[in-house]
Each structure stands twice: as structure tokens, then as C-alpha cells.
N, C-alpha and C positions, 0 to 999 in steps of 0.2 A: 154420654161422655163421663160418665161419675168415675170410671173407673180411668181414666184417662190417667197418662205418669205428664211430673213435672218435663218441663223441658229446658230448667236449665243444665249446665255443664260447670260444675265445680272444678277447680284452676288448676291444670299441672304448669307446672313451670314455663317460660316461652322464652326461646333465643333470642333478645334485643335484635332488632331487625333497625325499620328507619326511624331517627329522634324525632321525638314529639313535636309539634308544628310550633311556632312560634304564639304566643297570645296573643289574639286576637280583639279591638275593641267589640265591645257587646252589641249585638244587632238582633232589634224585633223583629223578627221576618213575619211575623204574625199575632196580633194582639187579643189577648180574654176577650169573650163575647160573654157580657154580663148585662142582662137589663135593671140590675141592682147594682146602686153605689157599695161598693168594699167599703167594710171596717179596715183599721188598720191594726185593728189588735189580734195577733195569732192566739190562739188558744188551743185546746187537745182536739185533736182532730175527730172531726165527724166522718163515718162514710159521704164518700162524694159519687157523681151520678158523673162524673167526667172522666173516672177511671174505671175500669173493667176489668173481667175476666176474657181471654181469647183460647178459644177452641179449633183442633185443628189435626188435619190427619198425615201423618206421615209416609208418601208414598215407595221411600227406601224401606221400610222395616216392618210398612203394615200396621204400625202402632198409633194410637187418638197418643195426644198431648196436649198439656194446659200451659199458656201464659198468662199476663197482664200487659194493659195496653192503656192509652191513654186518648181522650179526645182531643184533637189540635183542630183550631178556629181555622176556615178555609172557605173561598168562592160558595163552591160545591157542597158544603156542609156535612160533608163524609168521607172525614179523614181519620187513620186512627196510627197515630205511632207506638210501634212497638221494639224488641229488638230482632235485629236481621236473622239469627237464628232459628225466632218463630216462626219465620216466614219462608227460607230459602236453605237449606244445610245440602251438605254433600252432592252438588251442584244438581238437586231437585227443589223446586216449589211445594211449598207445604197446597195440601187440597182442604177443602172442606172449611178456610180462615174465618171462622165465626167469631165475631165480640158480641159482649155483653155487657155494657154500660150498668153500673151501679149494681152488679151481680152480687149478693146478700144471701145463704143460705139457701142453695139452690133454685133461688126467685130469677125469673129475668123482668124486673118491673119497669123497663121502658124495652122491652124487645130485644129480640136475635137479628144481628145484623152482617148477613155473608159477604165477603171480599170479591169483586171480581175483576182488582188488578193490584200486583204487588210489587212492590220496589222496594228496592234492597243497593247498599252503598259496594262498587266494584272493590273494594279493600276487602271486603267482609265475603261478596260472590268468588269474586276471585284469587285473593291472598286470606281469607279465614282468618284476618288478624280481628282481634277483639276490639282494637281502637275503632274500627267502623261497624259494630255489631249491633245496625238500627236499621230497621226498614219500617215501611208505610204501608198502610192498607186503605184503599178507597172501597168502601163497599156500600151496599145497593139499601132500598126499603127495610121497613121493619114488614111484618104480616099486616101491619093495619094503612100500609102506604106511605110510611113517616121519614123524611130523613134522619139520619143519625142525629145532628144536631136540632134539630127541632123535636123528635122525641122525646128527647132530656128537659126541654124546657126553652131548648135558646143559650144554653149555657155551653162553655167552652175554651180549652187552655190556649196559650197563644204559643207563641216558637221562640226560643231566644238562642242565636250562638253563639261563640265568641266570649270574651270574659276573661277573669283573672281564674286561674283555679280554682284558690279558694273561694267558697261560695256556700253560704246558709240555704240548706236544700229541705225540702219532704220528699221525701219517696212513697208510694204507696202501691203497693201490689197483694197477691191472693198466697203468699206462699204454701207449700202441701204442708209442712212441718207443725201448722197452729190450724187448730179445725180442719184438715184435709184439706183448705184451700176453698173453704166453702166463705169465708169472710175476709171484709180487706184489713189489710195491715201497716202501720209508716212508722219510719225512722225519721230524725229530725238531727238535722246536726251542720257543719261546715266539713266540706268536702278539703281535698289537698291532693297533689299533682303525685299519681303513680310513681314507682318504680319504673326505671329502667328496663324491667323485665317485661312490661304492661305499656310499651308507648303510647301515646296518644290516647290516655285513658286517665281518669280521675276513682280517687276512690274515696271511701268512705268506713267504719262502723258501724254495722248494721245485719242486725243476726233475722233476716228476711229469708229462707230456701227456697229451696227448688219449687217453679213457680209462678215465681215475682220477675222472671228475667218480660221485660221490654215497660215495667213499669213505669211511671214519668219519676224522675228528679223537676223537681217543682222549683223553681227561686220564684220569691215573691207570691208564694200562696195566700190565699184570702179567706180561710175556713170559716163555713156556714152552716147553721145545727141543720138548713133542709135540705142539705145535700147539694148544694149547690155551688161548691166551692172549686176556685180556677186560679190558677196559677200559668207560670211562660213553665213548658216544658224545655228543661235547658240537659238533660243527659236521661238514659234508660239503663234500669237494670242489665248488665248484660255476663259477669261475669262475678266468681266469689272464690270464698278457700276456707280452710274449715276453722280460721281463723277469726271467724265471722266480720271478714271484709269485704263488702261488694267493689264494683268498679262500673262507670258505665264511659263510651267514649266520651272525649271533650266533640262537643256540638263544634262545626266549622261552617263557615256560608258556604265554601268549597265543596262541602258534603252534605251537611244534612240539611241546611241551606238550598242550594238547589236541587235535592231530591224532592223538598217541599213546594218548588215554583215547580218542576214536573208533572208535578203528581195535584195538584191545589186545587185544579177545573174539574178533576175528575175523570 
């Protein structure tokens, strides 16, 4: 896959369709799997082993492509959110949905883990709006027999939706733009509610490319120098412009909410 292209889609414009859902209070649907007490002091981010690189083959075009993905704490222990467009575009299923958990210059040091079922929010299958441009991935063993989240350590992000816009986020993905997309990379910063042109989408500052699309948006990360660091994934990489503004949907229990009770056993 080295030669694989990025797979996100840099922004042309989009007709305001339907306003953005009303805000929502904040709902854990899913809590960090941490067997260590968090510090609560943030500091510069270390590579974490909860977010990954996703490999994947596209069966309109014949073309391999690379995302970011994130681990989200589940029953099943083999959950990986990413965005919808990694997973489902031009009303085909991506084949081949491989992550890589803490992927580091071409290393896969806790294993390759293939998808064998994918969900994707009907906004994003059906209407291609960006405001729902998240899907899941439930996928199988590593080579040595390991679930996803027990291969890592036990370690794992939890789910949060709902919230106020604004919101103190990490992002972190593999973008092609800095090292090929061979190392991860984060922005840090407070998020604030789209334009009118981007419904149902938040955006941000953050010069991440092609790449980084289904990365996690982090509130309440807990960085760890062994890699160990977990955060509530509260939005994904899904969309940018060359203005270096990403966006990712605002999270709903309506949506990605119960995509997550769907899809949680496995």
C-alpha cells in the first residue's frame, strides 16, 4: 500500500441544504478503557497506539487509499471509527478496510486488523452530505489471534456526542503532505460551528491533508509519553479547503450514536 493516494476530498463549495440540528447536551455513549489513572495535565502530544493509519481498496476506480481512524472502547473490543467516505463513496463499499493502530514509519507494531463489516451514517450513503461523513469499522484478529483492543494494551477512546460547538479538541491523523503519511500528526485548538454552506459540521484550523480524513477529534485527551493516550472521540476528519480549515460532523446520538449501539457487539 506505500503507494496508496490520500483519500480525502478537499471542499468545493455546497448549496445549504437542511440547518444544522439543534445542540444537543453531551452524551458518553462510550467511556476510555484505561488501566492507568490520567494525569490531568495536557502536554505536546506523543504518538498514541489508539489512533491509526486505514488502508483500503477502492472498488469504483481500482485505486488502494489511505485514511486515519481511531479506536472507540466497545463490548466487542473491535471498533474503529473513521470517516464515511473511507469506508462507502459512490454508493460502493470500500474492500480490503485494513487499520493499523499506532502505525509509525512503515511499522505496524501492534498488527494489521481487516474489517468484516462497515456502517456508514444514511446522510452521508444516501445524500453524500458531509455533516454525516463517519462510519465504523468492526474488524477481526490481528495474525497473532489478538483483538483490536487487547493488542494495544487495553487501551481505548470512548464516544461522546452532543455538546456545545465550541469545544477544546486534538486531532490526530497520518496526513500525505508531512512525511508521506508515514507519521501521525495533531492539531490542538477550540473548534466553532460551520458555515451555513457545511451544515451540521464544525470546523476548525488545522493544516492536516490529504490523509487524515476519519481521524478522531479528541475532547478531553489524556497524552501519555508510552503511547497510551485516550481521549472521548467527539467528531472525524472529514472535510478541508485550501484555506487550511478542516471540518468534521457535529457527533448526534441520532447518528453516530446509534451507529455505535449497532455496530458495539460486533
Amino acid at each position: 500500500m506505500r503507494h496508496a493516494e490520500p483519500a480525502d476530498q478537499n471542499e468545493h463549495q455546497q448549496t445549504p441544504v437542511d440547518p444544522a440540528p439543534a445542540i444537543e447536551p453531551s452524551i458518553d455513549v462510550a467511556a476510555p478503557l484505561s488501566p492507568n489513572e490520567h494525569s490531568s495535565e495536557i502536554r505536546n502530544i506523543y504518538i498514541t497506539r489508539t489512533a491509526g493509519k486505514v488502508f483500503f481498496h477502492n472498488p469504483g476506480d481500482g485505486k488502494d487509499y489511505v485514511c486515519s481512524g481511531s479506536i472507540v472502547n466497545s463490548p466487542a473490543k473491535n471498533m474503529v471509527v473513521t470517516a464515511g467516505h473511507c469506508a462507502y463513496e459512490d454508493k460502493k463499499w470500500m474492500e480490503k478496510f485494513t487499520f493499523v493502530p499506532g502505525y509509525h514509519n512503515g511499522d505496524s507494531p501492534y498488527g494489521r486488523f481487516v474489517s468484516y463489516n462497515l456502517g456508514t451514517l444514511k446522510g452521508w450513503s444516501d445524500g453524500n452530505s458531509w455533516g454525516y461523513d463517519t462510519a465504523i469499522a468492526v474488524v477481526g484478529k490481528n495474525s497473532e489471534g489478538r483483538t483490536l483492543v487487547d493488542a494495544v494494551g487495553n487501551f481505548a477512546n470512548g464516544l461522546q456526542v452532543g455538546g456545545p460547538y465550541e469545544r477544546d479538541v486534538t486531532i490526530i491523523g497520518y496526513p500525505a503532505d508531512k512525511d508521506g503519511g508515514r507519521e501521525q500528526y495533531n492539531c490542538q485548538g477550540k473548534t466553532a460551528k460551520a458555515s451555513v454552506f457545511f451544515p451540521n459540521q464544525v470546523t476548525i484550523g488545522c493544516a492536516l491533508g490529504g490523509g487524515s480524513s476519519g481521524g478522531p477529534w479528541l475532547v478531553d485527551y489524556q497524552d501519555k509519553p508510552d503511547g497510551t493516550g485516550v481521549g472521548l472521540v467527539h467528531g472525524d476528519t472529514s472535510n478541508g479547503d485550501i484555506f487550511h480549515n478542516l471540518r468534521s460532523p457535529y457527533f448526534t446520538d441520532a447518528g453516530q450514536g446509534n451507529l455505535y449501539r449497532k455496530l458495539a457487539n460486533g
